[in-house]
The first five atom37 places (N, CA, C, CB, O) and aatype in JSON, in Angstrom:
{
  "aatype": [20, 20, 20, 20, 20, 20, 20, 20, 20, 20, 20, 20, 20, 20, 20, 20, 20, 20, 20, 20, 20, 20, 20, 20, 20, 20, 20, 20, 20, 20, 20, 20, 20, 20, 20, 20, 20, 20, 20, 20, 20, 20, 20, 20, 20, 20, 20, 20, 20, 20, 20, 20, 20, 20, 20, 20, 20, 20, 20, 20, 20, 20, 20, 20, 20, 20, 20, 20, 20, 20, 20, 20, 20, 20, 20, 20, 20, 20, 20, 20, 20, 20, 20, 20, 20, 20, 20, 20, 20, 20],
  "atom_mask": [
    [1, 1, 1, 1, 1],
    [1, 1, 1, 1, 1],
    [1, 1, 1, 1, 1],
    [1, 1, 1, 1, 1],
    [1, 1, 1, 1, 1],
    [1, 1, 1, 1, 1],
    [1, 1, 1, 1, 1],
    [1, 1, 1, 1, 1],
    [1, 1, 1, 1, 1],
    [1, 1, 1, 1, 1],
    [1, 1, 1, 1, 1],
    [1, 1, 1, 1, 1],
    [1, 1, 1, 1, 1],
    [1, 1, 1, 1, 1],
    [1, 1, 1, 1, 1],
    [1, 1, 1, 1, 1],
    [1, 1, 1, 1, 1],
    [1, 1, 1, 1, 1],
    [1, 1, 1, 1, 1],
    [1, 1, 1, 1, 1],
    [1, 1, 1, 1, 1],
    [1, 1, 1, 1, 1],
    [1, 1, 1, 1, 1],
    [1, 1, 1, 1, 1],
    [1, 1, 1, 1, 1],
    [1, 1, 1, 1, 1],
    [1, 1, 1, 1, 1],
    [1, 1, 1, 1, 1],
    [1, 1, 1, 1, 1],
    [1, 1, 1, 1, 1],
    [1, 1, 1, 1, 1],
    [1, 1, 1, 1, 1],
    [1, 1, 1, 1, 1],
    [1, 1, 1, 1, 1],
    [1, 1, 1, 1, 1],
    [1, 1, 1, 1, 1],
    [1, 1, 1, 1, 1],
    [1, 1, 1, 1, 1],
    [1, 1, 1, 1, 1],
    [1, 1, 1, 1, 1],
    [1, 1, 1, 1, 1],
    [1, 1, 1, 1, 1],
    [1, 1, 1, 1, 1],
    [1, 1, 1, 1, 1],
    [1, 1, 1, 1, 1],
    [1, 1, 1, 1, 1],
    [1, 1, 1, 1, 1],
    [1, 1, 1, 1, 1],
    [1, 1, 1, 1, 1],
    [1, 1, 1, 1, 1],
    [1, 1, 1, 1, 1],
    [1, 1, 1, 1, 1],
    [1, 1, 1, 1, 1],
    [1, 1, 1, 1, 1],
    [1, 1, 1, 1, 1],
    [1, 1, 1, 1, 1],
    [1, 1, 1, 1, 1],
    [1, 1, 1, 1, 1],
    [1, 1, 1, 1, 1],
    [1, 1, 1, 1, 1],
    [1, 1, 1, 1, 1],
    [1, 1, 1, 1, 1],
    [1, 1, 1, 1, 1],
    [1, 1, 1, 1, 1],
    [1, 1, 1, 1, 1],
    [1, 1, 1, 1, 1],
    [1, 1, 1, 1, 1],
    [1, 1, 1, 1, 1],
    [1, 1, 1, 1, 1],
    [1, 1, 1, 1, 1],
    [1, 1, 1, 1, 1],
    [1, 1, 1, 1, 1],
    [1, 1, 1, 1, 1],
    [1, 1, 1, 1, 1],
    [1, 1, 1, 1, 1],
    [1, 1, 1, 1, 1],
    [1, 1, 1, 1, 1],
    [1, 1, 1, 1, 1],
    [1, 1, 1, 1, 1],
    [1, 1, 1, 1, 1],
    [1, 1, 1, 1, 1],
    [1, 1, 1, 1, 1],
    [1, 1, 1, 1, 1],
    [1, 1, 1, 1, 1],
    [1, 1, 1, 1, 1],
    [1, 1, 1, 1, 1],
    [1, 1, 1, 1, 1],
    [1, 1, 1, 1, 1],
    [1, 1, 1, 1, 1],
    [1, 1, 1, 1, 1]
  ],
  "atom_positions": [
    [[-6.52, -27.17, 3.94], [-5.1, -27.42, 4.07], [-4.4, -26.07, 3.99], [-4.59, -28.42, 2.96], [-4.67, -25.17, 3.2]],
    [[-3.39, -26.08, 4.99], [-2.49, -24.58, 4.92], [-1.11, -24.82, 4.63], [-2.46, -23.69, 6.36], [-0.65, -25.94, 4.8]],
    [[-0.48, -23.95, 4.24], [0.97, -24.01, 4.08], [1.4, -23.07, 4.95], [1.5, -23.77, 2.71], [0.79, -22.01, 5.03]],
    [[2.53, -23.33, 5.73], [3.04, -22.27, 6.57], [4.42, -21.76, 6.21], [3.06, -22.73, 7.95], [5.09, -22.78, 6.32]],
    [[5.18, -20.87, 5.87], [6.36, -20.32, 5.68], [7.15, -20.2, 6.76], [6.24, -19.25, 5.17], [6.49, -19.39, 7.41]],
    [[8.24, -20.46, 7.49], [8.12, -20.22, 8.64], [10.06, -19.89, 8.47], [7.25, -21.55, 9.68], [10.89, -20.71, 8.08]],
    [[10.33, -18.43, 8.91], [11.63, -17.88, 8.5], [12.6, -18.13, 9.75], [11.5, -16.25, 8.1], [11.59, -17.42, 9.75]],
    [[13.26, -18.32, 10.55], [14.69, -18.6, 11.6], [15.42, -18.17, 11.39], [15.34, -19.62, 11.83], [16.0, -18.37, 10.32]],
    [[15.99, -16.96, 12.66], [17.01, -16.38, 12.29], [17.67, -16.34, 13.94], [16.66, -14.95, 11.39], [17.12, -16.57, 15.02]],
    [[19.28, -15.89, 13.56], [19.55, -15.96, 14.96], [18.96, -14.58, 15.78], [21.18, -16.13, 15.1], [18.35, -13.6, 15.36]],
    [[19.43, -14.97, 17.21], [19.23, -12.99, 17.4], [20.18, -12.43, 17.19], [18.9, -12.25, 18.77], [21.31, -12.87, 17.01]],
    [[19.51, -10.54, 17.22], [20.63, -9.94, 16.76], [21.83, -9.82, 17.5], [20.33, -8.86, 16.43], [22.81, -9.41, 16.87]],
    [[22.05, -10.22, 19.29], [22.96, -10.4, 19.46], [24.31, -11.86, 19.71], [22.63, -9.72, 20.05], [25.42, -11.97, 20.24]],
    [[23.32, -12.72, 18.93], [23.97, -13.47, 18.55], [24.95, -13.55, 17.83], [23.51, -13.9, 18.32], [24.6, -12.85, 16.89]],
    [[26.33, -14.06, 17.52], [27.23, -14.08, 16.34], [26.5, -15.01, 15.85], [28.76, -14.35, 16.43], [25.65, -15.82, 16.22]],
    [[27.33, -14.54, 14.49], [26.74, -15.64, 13.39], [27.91, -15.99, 12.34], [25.34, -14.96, 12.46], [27.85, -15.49, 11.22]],
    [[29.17, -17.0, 12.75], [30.3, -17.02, 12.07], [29.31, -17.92, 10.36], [31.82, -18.06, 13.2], [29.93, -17.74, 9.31]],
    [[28.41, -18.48, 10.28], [28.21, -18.35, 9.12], [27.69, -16.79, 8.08], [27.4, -19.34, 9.17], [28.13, -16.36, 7.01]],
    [[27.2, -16.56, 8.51], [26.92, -15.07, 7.99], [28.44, -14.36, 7.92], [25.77, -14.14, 9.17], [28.76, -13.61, 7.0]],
    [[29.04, -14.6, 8.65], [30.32, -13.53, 8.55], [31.35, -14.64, 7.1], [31.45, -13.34, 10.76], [32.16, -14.06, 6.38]],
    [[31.21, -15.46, 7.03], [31.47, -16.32, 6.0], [31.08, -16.31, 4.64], [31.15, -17.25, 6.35], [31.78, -16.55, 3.66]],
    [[29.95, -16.02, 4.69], [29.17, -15.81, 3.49], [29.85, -14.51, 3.13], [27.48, -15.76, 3.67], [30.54, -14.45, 2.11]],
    [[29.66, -13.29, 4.04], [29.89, -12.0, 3.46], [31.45, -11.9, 3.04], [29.47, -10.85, 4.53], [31.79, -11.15, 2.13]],
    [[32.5, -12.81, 3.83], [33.89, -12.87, 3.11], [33.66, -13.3, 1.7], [34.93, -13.92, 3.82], [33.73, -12.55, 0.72]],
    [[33.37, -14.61, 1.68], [32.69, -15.18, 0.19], [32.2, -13.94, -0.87], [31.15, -16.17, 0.57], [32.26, -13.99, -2.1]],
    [[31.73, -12.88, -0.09], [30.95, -12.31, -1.11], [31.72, -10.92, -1.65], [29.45, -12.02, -0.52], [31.64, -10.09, -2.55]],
    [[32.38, -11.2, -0.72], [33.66, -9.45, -0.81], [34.62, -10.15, -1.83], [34.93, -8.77, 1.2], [34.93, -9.55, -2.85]],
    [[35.24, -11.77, -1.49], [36.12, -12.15, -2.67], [35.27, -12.1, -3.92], [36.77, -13.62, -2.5], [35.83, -11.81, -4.98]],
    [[34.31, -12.29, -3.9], [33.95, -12.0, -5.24], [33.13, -10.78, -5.95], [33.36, -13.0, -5.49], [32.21, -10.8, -6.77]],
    [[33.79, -9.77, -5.35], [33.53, -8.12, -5.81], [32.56, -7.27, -5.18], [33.07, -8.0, -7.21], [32.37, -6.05, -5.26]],
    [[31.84, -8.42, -4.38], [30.49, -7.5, -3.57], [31.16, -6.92, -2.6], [29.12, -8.36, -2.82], [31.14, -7.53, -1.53]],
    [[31.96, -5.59, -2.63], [32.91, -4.74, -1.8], [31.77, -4.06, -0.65], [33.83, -3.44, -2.9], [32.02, -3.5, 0.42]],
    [[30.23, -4.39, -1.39], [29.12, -2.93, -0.52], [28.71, -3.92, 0.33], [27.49, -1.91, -1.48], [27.9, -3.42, 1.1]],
    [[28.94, -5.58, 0.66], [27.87, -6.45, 1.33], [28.4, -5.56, 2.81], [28.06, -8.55, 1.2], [29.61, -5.33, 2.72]],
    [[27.88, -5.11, 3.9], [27.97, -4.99, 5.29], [27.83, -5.72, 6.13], [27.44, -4.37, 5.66], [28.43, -5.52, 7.19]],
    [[27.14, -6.66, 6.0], [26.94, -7.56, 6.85], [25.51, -8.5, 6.6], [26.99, -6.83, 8.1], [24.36, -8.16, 6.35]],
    [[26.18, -9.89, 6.79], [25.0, -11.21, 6.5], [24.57, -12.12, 7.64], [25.6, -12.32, 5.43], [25.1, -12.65, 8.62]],
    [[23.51, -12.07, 7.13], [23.01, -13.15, 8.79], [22.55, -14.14, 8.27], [21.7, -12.64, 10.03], [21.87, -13.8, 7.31]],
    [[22.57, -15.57, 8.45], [22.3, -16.92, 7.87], [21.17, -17.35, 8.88], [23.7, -17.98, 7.8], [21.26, -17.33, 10.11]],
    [[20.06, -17.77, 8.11], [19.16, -18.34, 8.61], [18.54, -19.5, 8.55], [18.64, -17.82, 8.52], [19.44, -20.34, 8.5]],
    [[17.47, -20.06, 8.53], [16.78, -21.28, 7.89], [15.32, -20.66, 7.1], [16.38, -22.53, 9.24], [14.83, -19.55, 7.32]],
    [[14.89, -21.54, 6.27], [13.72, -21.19, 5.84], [12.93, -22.82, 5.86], [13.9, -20.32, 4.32], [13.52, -23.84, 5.49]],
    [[11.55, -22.79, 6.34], [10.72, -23.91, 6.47], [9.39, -23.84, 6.19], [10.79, -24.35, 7.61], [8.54, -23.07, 6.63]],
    [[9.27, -24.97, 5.21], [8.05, -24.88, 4.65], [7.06, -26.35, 5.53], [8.31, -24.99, 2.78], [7.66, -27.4, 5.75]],
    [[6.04, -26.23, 5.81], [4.77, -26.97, 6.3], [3.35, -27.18, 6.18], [4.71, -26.79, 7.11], [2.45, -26.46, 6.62]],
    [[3.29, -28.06, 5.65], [1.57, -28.13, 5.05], [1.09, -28.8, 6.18], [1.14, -29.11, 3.43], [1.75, -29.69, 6.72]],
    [[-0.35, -28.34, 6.7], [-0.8, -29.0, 7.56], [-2.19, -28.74, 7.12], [-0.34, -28.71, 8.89], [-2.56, -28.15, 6.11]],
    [[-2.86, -29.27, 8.02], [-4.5, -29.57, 8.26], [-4.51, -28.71, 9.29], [-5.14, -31.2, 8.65], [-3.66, -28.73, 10.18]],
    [[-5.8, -27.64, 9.21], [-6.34, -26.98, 10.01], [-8.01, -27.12, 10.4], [-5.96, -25.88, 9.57], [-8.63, -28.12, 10.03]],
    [[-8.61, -26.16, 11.08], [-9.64, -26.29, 11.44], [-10.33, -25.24, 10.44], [-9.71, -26.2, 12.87], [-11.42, -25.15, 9.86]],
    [[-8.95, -24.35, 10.56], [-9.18, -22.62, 9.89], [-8.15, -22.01, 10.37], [-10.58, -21.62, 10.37], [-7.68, -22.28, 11.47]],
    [[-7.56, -20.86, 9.35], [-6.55, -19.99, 9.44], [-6.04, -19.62, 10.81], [-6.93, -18.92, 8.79], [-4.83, -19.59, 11.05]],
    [[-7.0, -19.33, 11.74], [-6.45, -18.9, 13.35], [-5.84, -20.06, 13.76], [-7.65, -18.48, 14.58], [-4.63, -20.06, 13.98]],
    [[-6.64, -21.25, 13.91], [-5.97, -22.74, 14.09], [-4.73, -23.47, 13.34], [-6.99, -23.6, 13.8], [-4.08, -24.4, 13.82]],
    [[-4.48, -22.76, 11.84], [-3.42, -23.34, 11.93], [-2.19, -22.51, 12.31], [-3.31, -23.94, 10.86], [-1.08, -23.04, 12.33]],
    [[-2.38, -21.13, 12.63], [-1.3, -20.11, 12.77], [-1.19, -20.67, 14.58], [-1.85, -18.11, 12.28], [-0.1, -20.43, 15.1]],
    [[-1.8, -21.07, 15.12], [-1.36, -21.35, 16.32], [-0.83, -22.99, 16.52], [-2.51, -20.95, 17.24], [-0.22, -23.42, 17.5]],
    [[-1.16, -23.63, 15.53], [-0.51, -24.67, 15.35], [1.33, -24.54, 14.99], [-1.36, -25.28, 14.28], [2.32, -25.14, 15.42]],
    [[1.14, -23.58, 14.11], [2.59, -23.06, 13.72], [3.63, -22.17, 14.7], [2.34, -22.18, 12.53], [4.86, -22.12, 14.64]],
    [[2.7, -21.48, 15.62], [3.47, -21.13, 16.71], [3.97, -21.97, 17.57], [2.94, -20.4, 17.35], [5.1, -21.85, 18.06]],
    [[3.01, -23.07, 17.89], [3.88, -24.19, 19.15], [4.9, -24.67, 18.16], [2.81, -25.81, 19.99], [6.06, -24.68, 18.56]],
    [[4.68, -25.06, 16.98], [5.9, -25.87, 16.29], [7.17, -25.32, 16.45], [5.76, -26.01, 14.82], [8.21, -25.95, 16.64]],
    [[7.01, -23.98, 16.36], [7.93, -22.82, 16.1], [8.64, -23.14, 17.88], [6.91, -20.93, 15.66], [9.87, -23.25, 18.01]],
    [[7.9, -23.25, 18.86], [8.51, -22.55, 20.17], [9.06, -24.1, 20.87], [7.08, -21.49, 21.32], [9.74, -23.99, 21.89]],
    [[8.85, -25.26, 20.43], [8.96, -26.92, 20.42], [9.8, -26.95, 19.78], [7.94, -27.87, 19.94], [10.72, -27.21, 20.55]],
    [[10.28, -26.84, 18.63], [11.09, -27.75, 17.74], [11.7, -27.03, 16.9], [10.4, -28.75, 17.03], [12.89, -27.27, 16.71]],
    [[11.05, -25.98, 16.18], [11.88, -25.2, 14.83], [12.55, -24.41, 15.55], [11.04, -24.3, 13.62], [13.42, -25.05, 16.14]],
    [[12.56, -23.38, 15.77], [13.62, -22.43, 16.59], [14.24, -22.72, 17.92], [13.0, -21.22, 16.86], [13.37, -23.13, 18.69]],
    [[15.3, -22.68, 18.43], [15.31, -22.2, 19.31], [15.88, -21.1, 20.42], [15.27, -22.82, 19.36], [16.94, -20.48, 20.49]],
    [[14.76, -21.13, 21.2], [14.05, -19.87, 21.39], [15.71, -18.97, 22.13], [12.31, -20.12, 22.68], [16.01, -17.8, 21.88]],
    [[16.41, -19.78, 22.91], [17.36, -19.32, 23.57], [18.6, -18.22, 22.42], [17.97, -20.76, 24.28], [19.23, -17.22, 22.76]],
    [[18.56, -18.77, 21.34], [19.11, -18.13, 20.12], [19.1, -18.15, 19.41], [19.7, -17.98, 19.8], [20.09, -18.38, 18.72]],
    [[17.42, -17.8, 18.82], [17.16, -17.97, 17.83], [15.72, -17.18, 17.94], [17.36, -19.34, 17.46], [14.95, -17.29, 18.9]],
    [[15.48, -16.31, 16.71], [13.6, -16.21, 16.67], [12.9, -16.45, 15.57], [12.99, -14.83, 16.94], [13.15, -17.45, 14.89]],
    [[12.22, -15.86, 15.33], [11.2, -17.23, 14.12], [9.95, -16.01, 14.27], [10.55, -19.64, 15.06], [9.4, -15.38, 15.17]],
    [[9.88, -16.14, 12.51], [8.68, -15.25, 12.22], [7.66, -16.28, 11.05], [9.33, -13.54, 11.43], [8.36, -17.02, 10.36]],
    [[6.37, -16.36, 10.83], [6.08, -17.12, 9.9], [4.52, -16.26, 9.34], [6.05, -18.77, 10.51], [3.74, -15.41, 9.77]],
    [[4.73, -17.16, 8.08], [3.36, -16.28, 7.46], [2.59, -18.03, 7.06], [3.83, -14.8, 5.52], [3.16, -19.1, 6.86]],
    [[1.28, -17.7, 7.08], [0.25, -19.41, 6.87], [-0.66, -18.68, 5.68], [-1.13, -20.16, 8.74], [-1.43, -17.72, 5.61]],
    [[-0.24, -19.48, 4.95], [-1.89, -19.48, 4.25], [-2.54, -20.58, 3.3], [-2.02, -18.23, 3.3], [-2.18, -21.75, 3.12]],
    [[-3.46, -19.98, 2.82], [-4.08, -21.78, 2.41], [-3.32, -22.16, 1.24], [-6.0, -22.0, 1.89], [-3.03, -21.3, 0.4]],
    [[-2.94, -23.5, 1.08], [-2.21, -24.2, 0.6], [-2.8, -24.24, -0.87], [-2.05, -25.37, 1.37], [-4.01, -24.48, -0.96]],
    [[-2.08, -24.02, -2.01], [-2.36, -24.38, -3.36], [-2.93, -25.72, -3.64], [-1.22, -24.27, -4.08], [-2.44, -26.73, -3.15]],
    [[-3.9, -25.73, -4.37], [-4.28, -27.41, -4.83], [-3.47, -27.71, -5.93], [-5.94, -27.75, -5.36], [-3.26, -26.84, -6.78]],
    [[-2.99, -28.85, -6.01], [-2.15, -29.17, -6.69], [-3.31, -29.58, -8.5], [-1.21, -30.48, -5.69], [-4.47, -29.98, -8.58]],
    [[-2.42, -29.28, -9.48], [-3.15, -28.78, -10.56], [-2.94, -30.75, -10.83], [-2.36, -27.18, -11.8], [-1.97, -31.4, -10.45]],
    [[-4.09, -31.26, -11.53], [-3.53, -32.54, -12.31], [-3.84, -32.15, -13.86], [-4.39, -34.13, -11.82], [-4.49, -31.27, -14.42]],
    [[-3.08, -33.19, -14.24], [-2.74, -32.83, -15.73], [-3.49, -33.7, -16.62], [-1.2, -32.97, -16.09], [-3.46, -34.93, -16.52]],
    [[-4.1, -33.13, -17.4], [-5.05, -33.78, -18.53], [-4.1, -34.87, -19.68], [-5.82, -32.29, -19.5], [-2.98, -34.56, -20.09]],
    [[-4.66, -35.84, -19.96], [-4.21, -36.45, -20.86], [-4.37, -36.61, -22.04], [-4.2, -37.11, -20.62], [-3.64, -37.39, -22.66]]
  ]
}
């Protein structure tokens, strides 16, 4: 089992009136040094693989299908094997 991280952001010549929102937000409240913010998504995905190459290319079609898109938007992701979940003794 893998977990994939998978980050969305716009491009850089995209506007991004949320990012420019945030950084007003952040100047009213004293951050005078913010320059500039870009708002993204962050996505998490556990899947079933075969093996690490298989699921990083599993995560790319997801990425170029459905999570980003591609017209304005790009997408970087990192996979790796998924934590086993600990159970707890009684």
């Amino acid at each position: 089992m893998f977990l994939a991280k998978v980050f969305v952001s716009l491009k850089p010549t995209v506007n991004d009136p949320q990012g420019l929102t945030i950084r007003g937000g952040l100047h009213s409240l004293g951050f005078s040094g913010v320059k500039q913010v870009r708002a993204g998504k962050y996505i998490e995905v556990t899947l079933d693989g075969e093996d690490l190459e298989a699921a990083q290319e599993q995560v790319s079609e997801m990425c170029r299908q459905l999570l980003a898109n591609p017209v304005i938007e790009q997408f970087r992701f990192e996979v790796e094997e998924a934590p086993t979940p600990q159970s707890s003794a009684d």
